[in-house]
PDB file of the backbone (N, CA, C, O) and the ligand in Angstrom, with CONECT records:
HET    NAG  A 101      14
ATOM      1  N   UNK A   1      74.318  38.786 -31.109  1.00  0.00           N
ATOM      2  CA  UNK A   1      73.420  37.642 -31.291  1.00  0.00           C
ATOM      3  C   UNK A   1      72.077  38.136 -31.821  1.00  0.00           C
ATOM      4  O   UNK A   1      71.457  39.034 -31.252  1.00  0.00           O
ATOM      5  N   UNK A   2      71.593  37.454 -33.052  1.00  0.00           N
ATOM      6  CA  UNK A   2      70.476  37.980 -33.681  1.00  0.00           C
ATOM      7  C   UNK A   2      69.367  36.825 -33.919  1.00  0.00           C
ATOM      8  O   UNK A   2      69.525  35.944 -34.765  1.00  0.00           O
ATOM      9  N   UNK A   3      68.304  36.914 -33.138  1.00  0.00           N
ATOM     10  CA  UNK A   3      66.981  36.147 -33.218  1.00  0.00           C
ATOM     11  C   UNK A   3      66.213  35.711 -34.771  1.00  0.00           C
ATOM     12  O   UNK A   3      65.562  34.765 -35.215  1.00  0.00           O
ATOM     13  N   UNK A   4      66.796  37.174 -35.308  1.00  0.00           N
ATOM     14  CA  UNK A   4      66.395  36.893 -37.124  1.00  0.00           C
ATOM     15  C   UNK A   4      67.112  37.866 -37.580  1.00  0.00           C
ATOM     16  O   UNK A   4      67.663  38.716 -36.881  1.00  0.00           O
ATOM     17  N   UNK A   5      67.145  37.793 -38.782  1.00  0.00           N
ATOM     18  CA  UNK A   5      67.219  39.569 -39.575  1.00  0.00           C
ATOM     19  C   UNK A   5      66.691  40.035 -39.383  1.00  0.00           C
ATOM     20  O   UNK A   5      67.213  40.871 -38.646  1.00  0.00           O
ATOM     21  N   UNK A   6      65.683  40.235 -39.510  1.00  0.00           N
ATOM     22  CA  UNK A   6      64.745  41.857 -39.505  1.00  0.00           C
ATOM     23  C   UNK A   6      65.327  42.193 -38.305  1.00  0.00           C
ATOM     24  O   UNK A   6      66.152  43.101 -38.207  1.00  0.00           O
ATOM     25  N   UNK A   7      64.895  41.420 -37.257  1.00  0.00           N
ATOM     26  CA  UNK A   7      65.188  42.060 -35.905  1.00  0.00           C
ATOM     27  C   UNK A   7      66.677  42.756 -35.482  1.00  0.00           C
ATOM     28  O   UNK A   7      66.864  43.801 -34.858  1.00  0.00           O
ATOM     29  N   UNK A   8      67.498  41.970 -35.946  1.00  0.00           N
ATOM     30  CA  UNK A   8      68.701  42.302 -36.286  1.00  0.00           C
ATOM     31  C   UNK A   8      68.885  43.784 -36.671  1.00  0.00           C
ATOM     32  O   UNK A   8      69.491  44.517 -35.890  1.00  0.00           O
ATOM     33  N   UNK A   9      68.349  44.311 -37.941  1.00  0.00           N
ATOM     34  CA  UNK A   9      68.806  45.379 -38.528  1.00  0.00           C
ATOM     35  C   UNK A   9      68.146  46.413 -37.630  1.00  0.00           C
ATOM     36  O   UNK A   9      68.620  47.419 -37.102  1.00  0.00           O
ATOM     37  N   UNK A  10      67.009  45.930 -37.602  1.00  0.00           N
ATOM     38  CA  UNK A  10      66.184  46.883 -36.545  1.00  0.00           C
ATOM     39  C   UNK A  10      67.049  47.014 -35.645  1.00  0.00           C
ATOM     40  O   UNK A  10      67.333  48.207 -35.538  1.00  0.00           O
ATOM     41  N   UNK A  11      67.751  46.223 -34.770  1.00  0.00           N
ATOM     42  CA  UNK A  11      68.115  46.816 -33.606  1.00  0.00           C
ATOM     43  C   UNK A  11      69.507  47.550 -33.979  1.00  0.00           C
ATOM     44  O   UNK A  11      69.952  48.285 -33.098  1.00  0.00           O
ATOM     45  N   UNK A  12      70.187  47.451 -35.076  1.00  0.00           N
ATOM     46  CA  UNK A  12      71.330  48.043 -35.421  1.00  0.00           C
ATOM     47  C   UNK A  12      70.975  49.136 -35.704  1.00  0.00           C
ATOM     48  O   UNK A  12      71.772  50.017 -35.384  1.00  0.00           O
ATOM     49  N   UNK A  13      69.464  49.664 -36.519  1.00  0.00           N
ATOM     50  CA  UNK A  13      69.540  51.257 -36.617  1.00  0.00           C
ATOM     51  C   UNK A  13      68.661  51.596 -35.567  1.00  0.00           C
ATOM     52  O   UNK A  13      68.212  52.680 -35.938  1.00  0.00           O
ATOM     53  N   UNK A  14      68.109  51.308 -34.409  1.00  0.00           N
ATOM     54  CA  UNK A  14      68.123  51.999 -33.162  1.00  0.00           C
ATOM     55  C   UNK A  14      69.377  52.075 -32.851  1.00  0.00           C
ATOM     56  O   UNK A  14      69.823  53.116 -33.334  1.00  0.00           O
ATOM     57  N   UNK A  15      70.132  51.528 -32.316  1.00  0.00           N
ATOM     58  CA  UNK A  15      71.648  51.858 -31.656  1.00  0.00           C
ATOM     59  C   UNK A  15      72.253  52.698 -32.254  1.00  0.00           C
ATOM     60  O   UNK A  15      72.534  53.697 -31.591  1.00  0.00           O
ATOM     61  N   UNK A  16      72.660  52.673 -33.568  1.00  0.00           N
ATOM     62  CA  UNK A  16      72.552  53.620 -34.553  1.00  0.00           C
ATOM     63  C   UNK A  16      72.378  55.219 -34.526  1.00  0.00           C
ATOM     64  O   UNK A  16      73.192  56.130 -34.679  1.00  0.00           O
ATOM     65  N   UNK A  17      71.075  55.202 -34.284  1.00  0.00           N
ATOM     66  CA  UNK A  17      70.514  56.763 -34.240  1.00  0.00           C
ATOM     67  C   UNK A  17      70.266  57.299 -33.204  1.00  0.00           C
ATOM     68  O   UNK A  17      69.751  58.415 -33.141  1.00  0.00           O
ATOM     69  N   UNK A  18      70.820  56.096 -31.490  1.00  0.00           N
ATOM     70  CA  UNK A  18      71.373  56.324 -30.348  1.00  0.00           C
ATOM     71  C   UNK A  18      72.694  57.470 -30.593  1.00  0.00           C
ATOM     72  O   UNK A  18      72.670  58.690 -30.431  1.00  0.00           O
ATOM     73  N   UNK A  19      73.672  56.707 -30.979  1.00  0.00           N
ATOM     74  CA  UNK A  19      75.016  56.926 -31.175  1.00  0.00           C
ATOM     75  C   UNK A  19      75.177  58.692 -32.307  1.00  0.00           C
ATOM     76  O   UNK A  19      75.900  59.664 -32.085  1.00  0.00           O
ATOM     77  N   UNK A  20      74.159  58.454 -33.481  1.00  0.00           N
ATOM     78  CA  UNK A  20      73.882  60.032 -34.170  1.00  0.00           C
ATOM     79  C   UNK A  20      73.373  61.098 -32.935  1.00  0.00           C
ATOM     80  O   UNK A  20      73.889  62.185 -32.679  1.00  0.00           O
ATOM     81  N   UNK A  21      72.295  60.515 -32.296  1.00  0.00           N
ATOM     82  CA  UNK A  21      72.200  61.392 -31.545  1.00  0.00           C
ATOM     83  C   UNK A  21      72.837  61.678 -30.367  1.00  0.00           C
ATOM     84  O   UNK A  21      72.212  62.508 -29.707  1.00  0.00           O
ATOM     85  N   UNK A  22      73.726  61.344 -29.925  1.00  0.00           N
ATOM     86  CA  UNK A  22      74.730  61.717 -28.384  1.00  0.00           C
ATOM     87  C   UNK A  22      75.667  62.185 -28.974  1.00  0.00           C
ATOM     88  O   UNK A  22      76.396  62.846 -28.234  1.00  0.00           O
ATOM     89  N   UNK A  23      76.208  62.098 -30.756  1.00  0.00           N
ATOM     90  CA  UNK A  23      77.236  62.606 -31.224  1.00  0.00           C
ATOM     91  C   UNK A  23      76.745  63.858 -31.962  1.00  0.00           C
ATOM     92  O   UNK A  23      77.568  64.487 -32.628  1.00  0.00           O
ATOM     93  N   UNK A  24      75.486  64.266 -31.900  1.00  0.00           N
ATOM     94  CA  UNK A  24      74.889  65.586 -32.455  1.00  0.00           C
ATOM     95  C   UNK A  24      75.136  66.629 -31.043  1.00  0.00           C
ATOM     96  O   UNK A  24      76.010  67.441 -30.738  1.00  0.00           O
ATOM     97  N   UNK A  25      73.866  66.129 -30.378  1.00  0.00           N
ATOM     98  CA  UNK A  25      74.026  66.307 -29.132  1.00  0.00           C
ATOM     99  C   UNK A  25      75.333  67.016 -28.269  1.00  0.00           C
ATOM    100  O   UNK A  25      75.346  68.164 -27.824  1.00  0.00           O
ATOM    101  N   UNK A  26      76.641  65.797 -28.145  1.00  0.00           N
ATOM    102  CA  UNK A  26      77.488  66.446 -27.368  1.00  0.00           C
ATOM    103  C   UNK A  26      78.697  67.721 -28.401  1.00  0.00           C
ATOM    104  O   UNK A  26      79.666  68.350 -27.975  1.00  0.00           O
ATOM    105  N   UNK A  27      77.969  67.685 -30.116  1.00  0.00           N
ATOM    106  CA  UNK A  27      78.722  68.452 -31.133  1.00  0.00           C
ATOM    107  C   UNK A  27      78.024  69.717 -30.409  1.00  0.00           C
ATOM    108  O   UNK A  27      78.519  70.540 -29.640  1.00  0.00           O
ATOM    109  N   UNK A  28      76.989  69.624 -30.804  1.00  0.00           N
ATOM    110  CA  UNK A  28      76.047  71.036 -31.741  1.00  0.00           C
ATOM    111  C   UNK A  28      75.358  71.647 -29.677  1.00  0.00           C
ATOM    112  O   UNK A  28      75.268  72.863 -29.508  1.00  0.00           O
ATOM    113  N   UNK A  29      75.041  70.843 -28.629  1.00  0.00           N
ATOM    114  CA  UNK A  29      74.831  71.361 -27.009  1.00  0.00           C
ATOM    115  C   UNK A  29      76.597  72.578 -26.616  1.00  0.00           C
ATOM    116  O   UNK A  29      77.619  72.321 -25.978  1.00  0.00           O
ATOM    117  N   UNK A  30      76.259  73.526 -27.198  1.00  0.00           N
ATOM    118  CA  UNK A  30      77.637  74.577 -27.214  1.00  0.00           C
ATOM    119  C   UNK A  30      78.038  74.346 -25.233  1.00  0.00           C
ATOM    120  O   UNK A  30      79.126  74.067 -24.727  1.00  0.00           O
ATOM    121  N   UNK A  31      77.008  74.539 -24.700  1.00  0.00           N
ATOM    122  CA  UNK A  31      76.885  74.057 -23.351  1.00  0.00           C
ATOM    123  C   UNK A  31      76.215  73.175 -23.042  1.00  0.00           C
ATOM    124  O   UNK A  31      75.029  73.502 -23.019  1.00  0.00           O
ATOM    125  N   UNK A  32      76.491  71.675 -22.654  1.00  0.00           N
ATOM    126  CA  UNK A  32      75.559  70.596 -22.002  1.00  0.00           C
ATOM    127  C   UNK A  32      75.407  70.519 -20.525  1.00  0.00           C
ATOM    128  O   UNK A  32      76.416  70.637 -19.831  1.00  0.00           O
ATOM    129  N   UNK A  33      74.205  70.327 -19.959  1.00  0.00           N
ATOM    130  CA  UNK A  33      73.798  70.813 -18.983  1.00  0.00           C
ATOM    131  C   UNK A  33      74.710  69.673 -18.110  1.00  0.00           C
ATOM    132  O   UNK A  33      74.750  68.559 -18.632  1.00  0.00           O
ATOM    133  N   UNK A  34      75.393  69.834 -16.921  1.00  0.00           N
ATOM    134  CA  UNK A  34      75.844  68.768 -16.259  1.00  0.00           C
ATOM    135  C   UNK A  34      74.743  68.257 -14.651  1.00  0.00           C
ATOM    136  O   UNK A  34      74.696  69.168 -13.824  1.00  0.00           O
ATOM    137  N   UNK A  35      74.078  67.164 -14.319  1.00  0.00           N
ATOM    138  CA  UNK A  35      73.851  67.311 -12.628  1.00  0.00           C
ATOM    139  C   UNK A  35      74.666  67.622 -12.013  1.00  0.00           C
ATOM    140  O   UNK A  35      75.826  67.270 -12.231  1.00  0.00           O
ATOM    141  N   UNK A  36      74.252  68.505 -10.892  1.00  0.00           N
ATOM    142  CA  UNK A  36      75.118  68.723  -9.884  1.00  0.00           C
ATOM    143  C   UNK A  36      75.995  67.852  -8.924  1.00  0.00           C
ATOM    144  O   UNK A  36      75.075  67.035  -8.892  1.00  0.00           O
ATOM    145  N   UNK A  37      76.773  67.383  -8.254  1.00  0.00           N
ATOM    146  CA  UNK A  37      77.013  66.088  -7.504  1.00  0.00           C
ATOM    147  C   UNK A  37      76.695  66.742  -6.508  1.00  0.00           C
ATOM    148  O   UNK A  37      77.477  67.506  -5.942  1.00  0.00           O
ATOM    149  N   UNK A  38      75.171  66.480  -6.048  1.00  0.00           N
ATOM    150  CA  UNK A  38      74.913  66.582  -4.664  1.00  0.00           C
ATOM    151  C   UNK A  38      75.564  65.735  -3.226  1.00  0.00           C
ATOM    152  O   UNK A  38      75.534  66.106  -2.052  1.00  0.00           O
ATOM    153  N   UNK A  39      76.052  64.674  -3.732  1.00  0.00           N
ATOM    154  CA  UNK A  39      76.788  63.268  -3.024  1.00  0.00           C
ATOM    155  C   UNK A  39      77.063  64.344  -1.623  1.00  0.00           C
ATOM    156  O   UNK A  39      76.501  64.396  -0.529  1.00  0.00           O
ATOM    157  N   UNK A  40      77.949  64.973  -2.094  1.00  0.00           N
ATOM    158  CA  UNK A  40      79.398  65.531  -1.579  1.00  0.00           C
ATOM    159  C   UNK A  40      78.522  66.415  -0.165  1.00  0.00           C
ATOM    160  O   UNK A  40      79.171  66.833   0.795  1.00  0.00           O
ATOM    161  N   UNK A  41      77.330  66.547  -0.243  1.00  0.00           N
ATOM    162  CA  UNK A  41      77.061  67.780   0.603  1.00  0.00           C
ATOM    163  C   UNK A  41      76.847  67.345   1.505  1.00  0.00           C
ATOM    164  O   UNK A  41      76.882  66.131   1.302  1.00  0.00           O
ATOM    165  N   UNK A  42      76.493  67.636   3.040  1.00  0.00           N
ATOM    166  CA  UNK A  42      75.601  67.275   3.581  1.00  0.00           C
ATOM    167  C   UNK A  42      73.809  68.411   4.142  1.00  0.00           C
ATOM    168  O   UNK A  42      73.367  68.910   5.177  1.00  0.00           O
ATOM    169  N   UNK A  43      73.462  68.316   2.966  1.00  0.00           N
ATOM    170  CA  UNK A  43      72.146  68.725   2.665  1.00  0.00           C
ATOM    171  C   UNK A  43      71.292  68.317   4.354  1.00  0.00           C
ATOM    172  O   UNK A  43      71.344  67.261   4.984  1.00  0.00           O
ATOM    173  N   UNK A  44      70.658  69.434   4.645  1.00  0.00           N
ATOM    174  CA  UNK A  44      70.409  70.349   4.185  1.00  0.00           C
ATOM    175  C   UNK A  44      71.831  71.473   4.660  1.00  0.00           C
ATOM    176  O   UNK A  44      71.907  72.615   4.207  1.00  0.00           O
ATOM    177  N   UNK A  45      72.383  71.162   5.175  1.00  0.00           N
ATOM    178  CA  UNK A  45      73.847  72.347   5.523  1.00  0.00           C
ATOM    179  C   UNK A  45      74.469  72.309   4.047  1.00  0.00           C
ATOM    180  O   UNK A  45      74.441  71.410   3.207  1.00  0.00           O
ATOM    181  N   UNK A  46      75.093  73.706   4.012  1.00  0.00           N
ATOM    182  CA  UNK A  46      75.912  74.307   2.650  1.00  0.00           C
ATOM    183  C   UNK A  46      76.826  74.880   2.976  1.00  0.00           C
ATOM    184  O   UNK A  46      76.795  75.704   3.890  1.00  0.00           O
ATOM    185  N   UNK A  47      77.648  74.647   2.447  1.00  0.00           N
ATOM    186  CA  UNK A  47      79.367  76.112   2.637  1.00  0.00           C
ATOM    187  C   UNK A  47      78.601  76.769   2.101  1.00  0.00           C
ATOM    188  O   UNK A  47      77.661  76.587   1.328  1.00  0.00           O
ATOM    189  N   UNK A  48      79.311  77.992   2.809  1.00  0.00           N
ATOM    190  CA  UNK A  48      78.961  79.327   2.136  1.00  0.00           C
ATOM    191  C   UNK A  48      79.563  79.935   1.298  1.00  0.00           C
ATOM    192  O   UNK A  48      79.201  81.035   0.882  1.00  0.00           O
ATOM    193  N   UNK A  49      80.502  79.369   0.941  1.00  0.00           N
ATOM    194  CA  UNK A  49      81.117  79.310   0.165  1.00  0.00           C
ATOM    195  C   UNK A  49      80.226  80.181  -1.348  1.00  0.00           C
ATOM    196  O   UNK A  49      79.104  79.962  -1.805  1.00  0.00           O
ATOM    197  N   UNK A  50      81.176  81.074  -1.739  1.00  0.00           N
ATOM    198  CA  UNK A  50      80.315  81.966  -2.833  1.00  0.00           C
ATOM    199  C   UNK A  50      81.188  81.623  -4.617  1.00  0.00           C
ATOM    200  O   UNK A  50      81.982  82.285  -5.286  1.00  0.00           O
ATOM    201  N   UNK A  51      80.556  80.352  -4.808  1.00  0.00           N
ATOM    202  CA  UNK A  51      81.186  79.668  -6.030  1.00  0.00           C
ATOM    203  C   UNK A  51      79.997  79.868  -7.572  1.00  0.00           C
ATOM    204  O   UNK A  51      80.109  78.794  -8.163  1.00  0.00           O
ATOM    205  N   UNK A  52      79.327  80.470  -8.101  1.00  0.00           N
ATOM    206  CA  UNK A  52      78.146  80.849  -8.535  1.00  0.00           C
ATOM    207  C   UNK A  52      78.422  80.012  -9.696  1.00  0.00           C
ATOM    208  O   UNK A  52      79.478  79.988 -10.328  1.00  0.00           O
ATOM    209  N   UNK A  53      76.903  79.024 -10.013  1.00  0.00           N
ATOM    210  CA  UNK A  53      76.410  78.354 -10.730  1.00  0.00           C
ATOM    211  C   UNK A  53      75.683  78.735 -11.717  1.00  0.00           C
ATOM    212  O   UNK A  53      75.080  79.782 -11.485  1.00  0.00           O
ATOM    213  N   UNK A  54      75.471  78.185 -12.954  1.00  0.00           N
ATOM    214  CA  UNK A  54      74.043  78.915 -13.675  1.00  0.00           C
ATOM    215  C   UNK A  54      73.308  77.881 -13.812  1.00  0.00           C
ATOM    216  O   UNK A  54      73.761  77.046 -14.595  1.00  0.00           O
ATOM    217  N   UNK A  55      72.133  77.593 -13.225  1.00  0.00           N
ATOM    218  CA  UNK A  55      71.191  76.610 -13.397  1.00  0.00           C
ATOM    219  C   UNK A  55      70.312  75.961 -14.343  1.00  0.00           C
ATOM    220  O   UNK A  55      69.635  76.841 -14.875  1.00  0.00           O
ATOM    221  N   UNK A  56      70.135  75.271 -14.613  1.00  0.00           N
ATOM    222  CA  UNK A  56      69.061  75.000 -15.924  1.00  0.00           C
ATOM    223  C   UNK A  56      68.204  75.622 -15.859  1.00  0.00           C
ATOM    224  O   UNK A  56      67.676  75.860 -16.945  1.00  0.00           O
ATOM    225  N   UNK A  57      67.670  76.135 -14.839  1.00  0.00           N
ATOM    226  CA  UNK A  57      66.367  77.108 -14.960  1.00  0.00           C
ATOM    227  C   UNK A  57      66.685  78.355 -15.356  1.00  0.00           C
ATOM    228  O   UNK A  57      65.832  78.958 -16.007  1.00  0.00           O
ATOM    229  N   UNK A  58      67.908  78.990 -15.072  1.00  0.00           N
ATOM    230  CA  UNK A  58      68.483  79.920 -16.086  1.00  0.00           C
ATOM    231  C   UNK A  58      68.825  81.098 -14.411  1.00  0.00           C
ATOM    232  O   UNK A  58      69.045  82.308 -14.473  1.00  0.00           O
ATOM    233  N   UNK A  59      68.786  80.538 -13.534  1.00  0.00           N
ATOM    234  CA  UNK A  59      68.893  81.370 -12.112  1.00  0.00           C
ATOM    235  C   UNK A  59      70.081  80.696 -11.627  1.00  0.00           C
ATOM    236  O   UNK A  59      70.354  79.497 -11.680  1.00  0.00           O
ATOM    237  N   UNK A  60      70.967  81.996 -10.979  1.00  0.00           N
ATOM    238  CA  UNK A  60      71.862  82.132 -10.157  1.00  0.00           C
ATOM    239  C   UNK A  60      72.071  81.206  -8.858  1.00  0.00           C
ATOM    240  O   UNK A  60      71.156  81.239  -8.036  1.00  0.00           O
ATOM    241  N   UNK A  61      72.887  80.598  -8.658  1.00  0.00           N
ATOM    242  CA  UNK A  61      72.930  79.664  -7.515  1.00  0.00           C
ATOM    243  C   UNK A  61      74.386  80.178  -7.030  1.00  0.00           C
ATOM    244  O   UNK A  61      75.371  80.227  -7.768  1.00  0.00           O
ATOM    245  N   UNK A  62      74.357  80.583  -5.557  1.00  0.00           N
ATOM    246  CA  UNK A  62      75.893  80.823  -5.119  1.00  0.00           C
ATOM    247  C   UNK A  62      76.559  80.013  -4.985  1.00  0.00           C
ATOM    248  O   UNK A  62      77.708  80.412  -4.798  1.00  0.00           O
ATOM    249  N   UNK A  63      76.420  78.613  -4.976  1.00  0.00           N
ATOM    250  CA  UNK A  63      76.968  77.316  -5.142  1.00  0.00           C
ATOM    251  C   UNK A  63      76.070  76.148  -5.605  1.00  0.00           C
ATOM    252  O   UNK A  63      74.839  76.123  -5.598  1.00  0.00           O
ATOM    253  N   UNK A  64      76.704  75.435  -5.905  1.00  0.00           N
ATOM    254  CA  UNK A  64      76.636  74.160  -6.398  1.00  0.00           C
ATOM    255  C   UNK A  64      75.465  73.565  -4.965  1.00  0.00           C
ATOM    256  O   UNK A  64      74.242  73.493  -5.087  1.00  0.00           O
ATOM    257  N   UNK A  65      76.118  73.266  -3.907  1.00  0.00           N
ATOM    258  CA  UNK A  65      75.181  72.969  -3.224  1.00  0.00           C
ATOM    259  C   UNK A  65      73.974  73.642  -2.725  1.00  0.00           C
ATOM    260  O   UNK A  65      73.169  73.069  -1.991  1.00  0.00           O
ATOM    261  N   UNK A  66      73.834  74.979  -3.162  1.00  0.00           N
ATOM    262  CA  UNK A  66      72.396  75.933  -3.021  1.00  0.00           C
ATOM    263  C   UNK A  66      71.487  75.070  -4.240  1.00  0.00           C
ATOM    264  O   UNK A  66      70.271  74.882  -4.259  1.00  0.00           O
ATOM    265  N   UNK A  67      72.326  74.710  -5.046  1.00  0.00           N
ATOM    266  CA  UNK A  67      71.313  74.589  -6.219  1.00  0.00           C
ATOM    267  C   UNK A  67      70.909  72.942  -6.016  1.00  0.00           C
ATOM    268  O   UNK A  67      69.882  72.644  -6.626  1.00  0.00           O
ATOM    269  N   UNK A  68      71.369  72.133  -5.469  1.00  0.00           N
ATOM    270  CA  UNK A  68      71.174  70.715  -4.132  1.00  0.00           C
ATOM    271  C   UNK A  68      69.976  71.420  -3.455  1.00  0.00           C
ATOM    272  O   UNK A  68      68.804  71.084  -3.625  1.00  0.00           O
ATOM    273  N   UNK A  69      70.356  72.335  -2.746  1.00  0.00           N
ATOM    274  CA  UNK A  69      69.536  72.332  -1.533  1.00  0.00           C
ATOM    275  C   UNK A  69      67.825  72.995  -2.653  1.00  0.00           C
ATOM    276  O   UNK A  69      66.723  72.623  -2.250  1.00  0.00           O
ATOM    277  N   UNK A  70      67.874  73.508  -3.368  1.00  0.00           N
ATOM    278  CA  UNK A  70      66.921  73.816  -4.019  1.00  0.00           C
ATOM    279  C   UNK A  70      66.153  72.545  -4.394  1.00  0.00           C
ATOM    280  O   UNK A  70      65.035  72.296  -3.942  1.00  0.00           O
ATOM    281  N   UNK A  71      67.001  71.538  -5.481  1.00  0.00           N
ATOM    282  CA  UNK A  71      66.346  70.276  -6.155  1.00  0.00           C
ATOM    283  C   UNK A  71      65.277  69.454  -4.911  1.00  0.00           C
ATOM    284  O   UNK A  71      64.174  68.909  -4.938  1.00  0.00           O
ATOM    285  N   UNK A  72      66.267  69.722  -3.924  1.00  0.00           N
ATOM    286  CA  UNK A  72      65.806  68.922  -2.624  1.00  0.00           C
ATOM    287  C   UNK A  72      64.369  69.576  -2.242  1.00  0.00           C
ATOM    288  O   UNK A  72      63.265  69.053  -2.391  1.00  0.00           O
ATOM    289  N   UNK A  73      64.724  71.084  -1.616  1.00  0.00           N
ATOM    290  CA  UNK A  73      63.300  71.594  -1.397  1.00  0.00           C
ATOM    291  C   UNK A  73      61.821  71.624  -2.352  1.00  0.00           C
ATOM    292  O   UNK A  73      60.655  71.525  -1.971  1.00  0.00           O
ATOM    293  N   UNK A  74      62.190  71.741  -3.256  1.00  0.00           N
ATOM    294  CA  UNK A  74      61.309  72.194  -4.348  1.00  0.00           C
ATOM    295  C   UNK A  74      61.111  71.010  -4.873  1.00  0.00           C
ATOM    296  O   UNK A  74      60.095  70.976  -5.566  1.00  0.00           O
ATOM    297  N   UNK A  75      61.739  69.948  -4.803  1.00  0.00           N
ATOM    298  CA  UNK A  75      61.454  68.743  -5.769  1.00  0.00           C
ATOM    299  C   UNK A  75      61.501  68.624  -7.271  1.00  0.00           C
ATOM    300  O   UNK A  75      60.706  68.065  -8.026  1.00  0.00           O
ATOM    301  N   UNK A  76      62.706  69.333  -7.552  1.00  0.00           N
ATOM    302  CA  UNK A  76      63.455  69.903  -9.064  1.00  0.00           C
ATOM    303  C   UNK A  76      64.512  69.029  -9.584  1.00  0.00           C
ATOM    304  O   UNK A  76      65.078  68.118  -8.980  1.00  0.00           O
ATOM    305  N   UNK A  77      64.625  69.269 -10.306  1.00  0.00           N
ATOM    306  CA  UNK A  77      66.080  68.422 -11.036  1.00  0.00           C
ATOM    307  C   UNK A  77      66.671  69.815 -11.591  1.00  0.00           C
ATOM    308  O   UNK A  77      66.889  69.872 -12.801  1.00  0.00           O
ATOM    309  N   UNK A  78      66.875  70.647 -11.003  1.00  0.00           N
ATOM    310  CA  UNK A  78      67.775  71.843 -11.530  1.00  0.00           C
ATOM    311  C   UNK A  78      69.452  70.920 -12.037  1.00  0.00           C
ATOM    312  O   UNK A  78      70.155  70.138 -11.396  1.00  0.00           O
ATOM    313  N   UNK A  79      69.552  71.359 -13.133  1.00  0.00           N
ATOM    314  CA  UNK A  79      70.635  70.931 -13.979  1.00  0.00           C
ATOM    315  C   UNK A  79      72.034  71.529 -13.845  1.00  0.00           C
ATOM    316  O   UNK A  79      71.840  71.734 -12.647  1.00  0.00           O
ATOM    317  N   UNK A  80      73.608  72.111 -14.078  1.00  0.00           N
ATOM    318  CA  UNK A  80      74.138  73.042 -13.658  1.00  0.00           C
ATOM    319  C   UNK A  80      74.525  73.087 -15.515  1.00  0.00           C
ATOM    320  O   UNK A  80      74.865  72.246 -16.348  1.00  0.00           O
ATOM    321  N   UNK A  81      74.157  74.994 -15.526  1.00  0.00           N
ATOM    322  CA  UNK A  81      74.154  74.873 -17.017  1.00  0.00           C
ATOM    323  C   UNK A  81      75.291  75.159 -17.420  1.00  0.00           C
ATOM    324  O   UNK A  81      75.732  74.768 -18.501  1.00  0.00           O
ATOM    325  N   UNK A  82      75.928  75.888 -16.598  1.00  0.00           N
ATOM    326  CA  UNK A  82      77.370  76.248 -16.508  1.00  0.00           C
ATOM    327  C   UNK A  82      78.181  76.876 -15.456  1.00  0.00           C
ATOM    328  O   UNK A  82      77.499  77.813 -15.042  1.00  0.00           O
ATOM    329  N   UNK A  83      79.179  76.838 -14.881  1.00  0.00           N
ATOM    330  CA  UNK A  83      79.730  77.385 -14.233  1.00  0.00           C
ATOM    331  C   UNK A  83      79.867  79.086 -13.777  1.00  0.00           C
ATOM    332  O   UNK A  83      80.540  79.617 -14.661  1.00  0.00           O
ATOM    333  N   UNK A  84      79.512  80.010 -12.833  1.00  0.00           N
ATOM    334  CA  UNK A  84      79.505  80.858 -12.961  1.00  0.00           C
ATOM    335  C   UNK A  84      78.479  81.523 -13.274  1.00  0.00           C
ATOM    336  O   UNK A  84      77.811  80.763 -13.975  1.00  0.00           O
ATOM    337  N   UNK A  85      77.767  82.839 -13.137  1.00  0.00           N
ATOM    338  CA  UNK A  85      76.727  83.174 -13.234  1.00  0.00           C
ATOM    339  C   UNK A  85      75.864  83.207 -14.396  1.00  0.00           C
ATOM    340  O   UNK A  85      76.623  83.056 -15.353  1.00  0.00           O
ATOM    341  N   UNK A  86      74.838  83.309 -14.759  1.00  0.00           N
ATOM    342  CA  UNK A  86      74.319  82.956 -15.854  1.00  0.00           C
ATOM    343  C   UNK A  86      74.459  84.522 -16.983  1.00  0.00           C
ATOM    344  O   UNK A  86      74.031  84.492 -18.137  1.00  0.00           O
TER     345      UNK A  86
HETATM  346  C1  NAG A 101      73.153  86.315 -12.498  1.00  0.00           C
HETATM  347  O1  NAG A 101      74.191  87.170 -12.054  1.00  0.00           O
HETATM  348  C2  NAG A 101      74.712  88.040 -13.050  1.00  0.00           C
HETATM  349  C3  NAG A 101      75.868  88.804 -12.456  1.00  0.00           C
HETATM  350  O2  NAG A 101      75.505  89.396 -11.243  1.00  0.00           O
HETATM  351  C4  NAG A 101      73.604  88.954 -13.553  1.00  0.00           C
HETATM  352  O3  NAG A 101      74.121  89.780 -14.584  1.00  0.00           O
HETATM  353  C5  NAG A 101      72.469  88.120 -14.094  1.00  0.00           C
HETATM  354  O4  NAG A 101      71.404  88.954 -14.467  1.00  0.00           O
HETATM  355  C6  NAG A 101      71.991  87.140 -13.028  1.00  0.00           C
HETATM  356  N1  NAG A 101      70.987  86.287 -13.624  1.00  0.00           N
HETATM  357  C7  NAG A 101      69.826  86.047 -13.039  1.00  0.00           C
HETATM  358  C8  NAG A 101      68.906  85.162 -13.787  1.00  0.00           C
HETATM  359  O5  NAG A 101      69.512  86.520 -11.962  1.00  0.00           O
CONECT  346  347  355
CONECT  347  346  348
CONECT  348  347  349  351
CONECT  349  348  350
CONECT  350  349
CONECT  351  348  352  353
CONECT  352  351
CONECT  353  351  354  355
CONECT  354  353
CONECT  355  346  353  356
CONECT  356  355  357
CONECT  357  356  358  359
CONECT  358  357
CONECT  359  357
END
């Protein structure tokens, strides 16, 4: 539904260069950073579990939920950049 043309086209090449960019993005990001699912934990307790993360900050996390319990303490959005150590 379009209010006019102009507005119209306008909003077709925003959406547009939405869609270029999430398809650049998820091409050319060789690794895209995923959040962690903190859901699952119960923060502040962690398995100890020794499952090693690589963080967006580019540091070692022995799990998934260390790197939870970090975002939490520190007040971070640590990202998980990939699986396994960095
Ligand atoms: C993460 O661990 C690996 C393997 O032990 C090590 O080579 C690397 O330097 C560590 N990275 C950081 C940022 O500590």
């Amino acid at each position: 539904m379009c209010l006019s043309k102009t507005r119209c086209s306008l909003c077709w090449i925003t959406s547009c260069r939405t869609v270029v960019w999430v398809f650049l993005w998820t091409k050319f990001s060789c690794s895209p950073s995923t959040p962690a699912d903190c859901s699952q934990y119960n923060l502040p307790m962690c398995p100890r579990n020794f499952e090693p993360v690589c963080g967006s900050d580019g540091t070692n996390y022995s799990n998934e939920c260390m790197l939870c319990f970090q975002n939490m303490e520190r007040k971070t959005n640590i990202l998980i950049r990939s699986k396994g150590e960095c």
